[in-house]
C-alpha positions as CSV (number, residue, x, y, z in Angstrom):
1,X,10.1,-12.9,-4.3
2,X,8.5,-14.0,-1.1
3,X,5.4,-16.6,-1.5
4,X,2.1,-15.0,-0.3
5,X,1.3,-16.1,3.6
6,X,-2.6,-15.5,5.0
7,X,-3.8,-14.4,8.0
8,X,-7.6,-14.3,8.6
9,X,-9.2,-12.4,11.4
10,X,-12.7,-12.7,12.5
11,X,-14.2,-9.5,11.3
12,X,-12.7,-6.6,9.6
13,X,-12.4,-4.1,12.8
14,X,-10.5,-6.9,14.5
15,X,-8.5,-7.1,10.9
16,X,-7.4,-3.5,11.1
17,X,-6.4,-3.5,14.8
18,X,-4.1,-6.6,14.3
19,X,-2.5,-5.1,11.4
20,X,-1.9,-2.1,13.2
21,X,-0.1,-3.2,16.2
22,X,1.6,-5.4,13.8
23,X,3.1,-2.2,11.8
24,X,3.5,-0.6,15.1
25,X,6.0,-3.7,15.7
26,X,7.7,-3.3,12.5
27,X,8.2,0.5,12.3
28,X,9.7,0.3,15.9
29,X,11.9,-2.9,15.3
30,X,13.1,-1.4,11.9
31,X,14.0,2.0,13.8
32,X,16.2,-0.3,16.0
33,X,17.6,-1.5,13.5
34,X,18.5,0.9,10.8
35,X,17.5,4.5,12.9
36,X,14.2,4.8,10.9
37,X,11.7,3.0,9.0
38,X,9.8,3.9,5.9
39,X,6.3,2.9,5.1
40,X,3.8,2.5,1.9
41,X,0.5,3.8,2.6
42,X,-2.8,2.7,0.8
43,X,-5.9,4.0,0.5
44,X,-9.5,3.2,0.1
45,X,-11.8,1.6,3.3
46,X,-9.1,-1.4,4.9
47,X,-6.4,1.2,4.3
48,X,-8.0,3.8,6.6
49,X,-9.3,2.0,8.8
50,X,-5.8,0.2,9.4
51,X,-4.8,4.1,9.9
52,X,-8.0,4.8,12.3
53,X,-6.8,1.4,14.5
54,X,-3.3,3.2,14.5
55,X,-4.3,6.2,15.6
56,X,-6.6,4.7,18.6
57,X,-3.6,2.2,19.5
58,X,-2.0,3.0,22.9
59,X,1.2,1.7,21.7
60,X,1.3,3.9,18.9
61,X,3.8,6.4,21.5
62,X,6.8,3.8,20.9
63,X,7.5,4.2,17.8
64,X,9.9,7.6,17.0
65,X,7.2,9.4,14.4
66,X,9.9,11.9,13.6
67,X,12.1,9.0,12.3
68,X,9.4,7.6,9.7
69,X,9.2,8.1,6.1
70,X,5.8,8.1,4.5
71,X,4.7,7.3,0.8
72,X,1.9,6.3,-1.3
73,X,1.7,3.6,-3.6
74,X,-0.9,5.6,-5.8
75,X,-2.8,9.1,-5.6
76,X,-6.1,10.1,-7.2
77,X,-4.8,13.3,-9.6
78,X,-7.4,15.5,-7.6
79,X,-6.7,18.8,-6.2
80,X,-4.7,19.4,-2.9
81,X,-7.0,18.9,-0.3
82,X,-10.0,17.0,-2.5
83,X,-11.6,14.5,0.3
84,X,-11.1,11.4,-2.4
85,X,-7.5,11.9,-2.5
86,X,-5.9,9.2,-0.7
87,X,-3.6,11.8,1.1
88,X,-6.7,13.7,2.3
89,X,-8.0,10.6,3.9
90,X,-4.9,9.6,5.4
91,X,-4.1,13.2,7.2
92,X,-8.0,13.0,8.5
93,X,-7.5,9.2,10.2
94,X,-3.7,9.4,11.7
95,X,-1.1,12.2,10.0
96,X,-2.5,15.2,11.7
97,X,-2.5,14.0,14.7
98,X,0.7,12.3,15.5
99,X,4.8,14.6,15.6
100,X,5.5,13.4,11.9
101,X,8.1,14.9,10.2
102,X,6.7,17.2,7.3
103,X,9.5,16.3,4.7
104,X,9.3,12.8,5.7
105,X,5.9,12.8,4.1
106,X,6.5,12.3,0.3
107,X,2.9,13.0,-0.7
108,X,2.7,12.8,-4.8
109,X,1.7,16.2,-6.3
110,X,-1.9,17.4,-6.6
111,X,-4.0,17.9,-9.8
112,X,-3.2,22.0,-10.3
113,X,-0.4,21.6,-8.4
114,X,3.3,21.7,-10.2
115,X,2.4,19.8,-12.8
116,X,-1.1,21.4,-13.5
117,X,-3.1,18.6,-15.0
118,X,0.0,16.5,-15.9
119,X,-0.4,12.7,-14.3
120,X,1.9,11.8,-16.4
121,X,4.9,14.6,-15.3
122,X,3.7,13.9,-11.9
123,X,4.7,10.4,-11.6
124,X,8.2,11.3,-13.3
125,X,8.4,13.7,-10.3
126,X,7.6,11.3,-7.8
127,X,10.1,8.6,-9.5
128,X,12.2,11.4,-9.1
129,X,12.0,11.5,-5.5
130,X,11.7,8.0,-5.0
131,X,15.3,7.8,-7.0
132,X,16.9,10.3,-4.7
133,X,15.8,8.4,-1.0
134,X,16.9,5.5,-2.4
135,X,20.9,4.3,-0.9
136,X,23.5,2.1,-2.0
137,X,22.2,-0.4,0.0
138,X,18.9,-0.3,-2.0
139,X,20.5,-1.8,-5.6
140,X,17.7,0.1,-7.5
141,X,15.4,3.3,-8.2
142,X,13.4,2.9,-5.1
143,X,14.4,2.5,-1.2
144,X,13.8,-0.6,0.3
145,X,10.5,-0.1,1.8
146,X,9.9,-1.9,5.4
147,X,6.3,-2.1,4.9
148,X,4.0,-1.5,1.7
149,X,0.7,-1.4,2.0
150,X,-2.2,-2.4,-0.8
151,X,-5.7,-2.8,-0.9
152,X,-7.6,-5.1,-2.7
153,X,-10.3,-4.5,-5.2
154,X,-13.2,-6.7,-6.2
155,X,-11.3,-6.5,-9.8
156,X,-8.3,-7.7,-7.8
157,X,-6.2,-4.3,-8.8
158,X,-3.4,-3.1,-6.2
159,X,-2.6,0.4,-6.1
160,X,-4.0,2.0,-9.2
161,X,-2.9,-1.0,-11.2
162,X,-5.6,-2.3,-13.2
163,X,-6.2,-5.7,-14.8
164,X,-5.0,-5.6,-18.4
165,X,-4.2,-1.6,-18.5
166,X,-1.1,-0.4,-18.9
167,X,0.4,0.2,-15.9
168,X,0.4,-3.7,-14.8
169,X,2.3,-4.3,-17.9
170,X,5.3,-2.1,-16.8
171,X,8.5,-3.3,-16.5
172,X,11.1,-0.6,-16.1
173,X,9.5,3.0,-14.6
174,X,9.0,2.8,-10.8
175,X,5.9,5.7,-11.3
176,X,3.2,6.2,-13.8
177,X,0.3,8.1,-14.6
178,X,-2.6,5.9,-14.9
179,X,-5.3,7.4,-17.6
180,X,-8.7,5.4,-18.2
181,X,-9.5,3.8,-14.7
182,X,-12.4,1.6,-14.2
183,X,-13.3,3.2,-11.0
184,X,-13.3,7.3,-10.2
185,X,-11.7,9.4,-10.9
186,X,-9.9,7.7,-14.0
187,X,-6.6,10.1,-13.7
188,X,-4.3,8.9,-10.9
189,X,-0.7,8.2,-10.6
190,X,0.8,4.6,-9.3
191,X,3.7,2.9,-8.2
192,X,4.2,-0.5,-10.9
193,X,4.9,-3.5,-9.5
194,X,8.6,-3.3,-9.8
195,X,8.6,-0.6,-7.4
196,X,6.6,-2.8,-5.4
197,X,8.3,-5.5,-5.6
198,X,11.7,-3.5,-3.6
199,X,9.5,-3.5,-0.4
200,X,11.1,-5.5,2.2
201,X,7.6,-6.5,3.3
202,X,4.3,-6.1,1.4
203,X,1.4,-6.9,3.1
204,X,-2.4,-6.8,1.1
205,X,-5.2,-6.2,3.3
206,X,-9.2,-7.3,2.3
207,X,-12.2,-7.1,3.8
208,X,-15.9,-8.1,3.2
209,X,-17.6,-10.4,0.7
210,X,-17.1,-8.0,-2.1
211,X,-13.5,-9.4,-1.5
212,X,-13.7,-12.8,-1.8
213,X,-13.5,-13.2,-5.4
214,X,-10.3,-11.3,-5.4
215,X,-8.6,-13.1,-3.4
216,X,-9.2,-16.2,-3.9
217,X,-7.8,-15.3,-7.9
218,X,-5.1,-13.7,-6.6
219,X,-3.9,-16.8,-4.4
220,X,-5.0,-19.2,-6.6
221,X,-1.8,-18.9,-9.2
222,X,-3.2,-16.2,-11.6
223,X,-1.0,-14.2,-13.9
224,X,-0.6,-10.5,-12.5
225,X,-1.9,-8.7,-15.9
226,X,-4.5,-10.6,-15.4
227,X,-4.7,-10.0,-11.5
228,X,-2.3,-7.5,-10.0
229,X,-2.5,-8.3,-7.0
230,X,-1.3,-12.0,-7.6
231,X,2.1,-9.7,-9.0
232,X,2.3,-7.6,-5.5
233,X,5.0,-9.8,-3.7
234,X,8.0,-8.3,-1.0
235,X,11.1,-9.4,-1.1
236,X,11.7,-11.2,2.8
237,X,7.7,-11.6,3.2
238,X,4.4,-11.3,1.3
239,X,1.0,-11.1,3.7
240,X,-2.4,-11.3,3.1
241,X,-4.4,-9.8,5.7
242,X,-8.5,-10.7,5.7
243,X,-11.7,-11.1,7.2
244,X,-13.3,-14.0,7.6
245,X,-15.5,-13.0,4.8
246,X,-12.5,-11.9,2.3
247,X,-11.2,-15.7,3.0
248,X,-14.6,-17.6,2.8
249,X,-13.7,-18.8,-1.2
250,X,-10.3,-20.3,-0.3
251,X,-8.9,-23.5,0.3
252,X,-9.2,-24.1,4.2
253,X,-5.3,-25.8,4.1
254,X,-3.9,-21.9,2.4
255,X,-4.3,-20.6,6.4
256,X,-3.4,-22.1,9.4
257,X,-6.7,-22.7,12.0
258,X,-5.0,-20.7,14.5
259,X,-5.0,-17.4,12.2
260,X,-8.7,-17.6,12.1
């Protein structure tokens, strides 16, 4: 695993429009590479507004959207369409609006959906799925992601992975329902860290005061039961993305003065 590298921006607008020509970069140097790319989505404030930036980027037209795989590295178990599902969001700041293919878009099943009210079914389905993208060249259950994206919580969780619950603790399924969440809705379904940990590149975005706290436990050598977020590495590259104010409790020698 890759040791965590920061990059601080002044605010969190100027955070979320260097992170998005940064994917842009990626997505469009991976299709070079390998024909496509496939991404990790994330929800909650930082990960939208990375979307919004994407969307309003000019160079957004050169990457191939038709050659991009989409996931989610956790769902709130809502109904289709429910405007706090992460998926909702994300269609409302960039899907809609840019030549994606539909069945490169591995959204994980809605609350009523196939499953009914089964989190826990649902996150076999999407380990399912995850299973069958995943190559030879992937040497596990999940493809080799090019980007994965998390957010940060004040509690320091990553996906739906929550200090001390269950789901940090897992050590062989790639999906799980997550029952009993701190924050609303407590039903959700979540990637585990070993299926974060087969991302080529995971990159952790923060923003605000709230924030601070977070990160500077996360970066500071904590155990990821404890802090999942200090557990979220990629295998070639783990980034930290802040604000100034999401950096302002660590060590001034962690970042470089010319990320600031």
């Amino acid at each position: 695993m890759s040791a965590p590298q920061v990059v601080v921006h002044r605010d969190k607008e100027l955070m979320a429009q260097a992170a998005a020509a940064r994917l842009i970069t990626k997505i469009v140097d991976a299709q070079a590479a390998r024909g496509s790319a496939s991404v990790v989505l994330t929800g909650g404030r930082n990960g939208n507004g990375l979307l919004a930036a994407l969307a309003e980027a000019p160079a957004r037209d050169a990457l191939d959207w038709s050659r991009l795989d989409l996931w989610w590295g956790d769902e709130r178990f809502l109904p289709d369409g429910d405007p706090e599902r992460n998926e909702t969001q994300a269609r409302a700041a960039l899907l809609d609006s840019v030549p994606l293919d539909p069945a490169r878009v591995h959204a994980m099943a809605p609350a009523g959906g196939p499953y009914g009210n089964d989190a826990d079914a649902a996150a076999e389905a999407y380990a399912a799925e995850l299973a069958a993208a995943a190559g030879p060249e992937d040497h596990g259950p999940v493809p080799s992601f090019d980007v994965l994206l998390l957010g940060v919580g004040p509690d320091t969780h990553v996906a739906s992975l929550f200090p001390e619950l269950p789901g940090v603790r897992e050590d062989e399924r790639t999906v799980v329902g997550v029952h009993g969440a701190p924050k609303p809705p407590p039903t959700r379904v979540s990637l585990t860290l070993p299926a974060i940990r087969a991302a080529r590149e995971v990159w952790l975005l923060a923003a605000g005061a709230d924030k601070a706290q977070a990160a500077a436990i996360a970066l500071s050598g904590a155990g990821e039961i404890q802090a999942p977020a200090a557990g979220a590495r990629g295998r070639s590259r783990t980034l930290w993305l802040l604000d100034e104010a999401a950096a302002s409790q660590l060590p001034r020698d962690l970042y470089p003065p010319a990320s600031a």
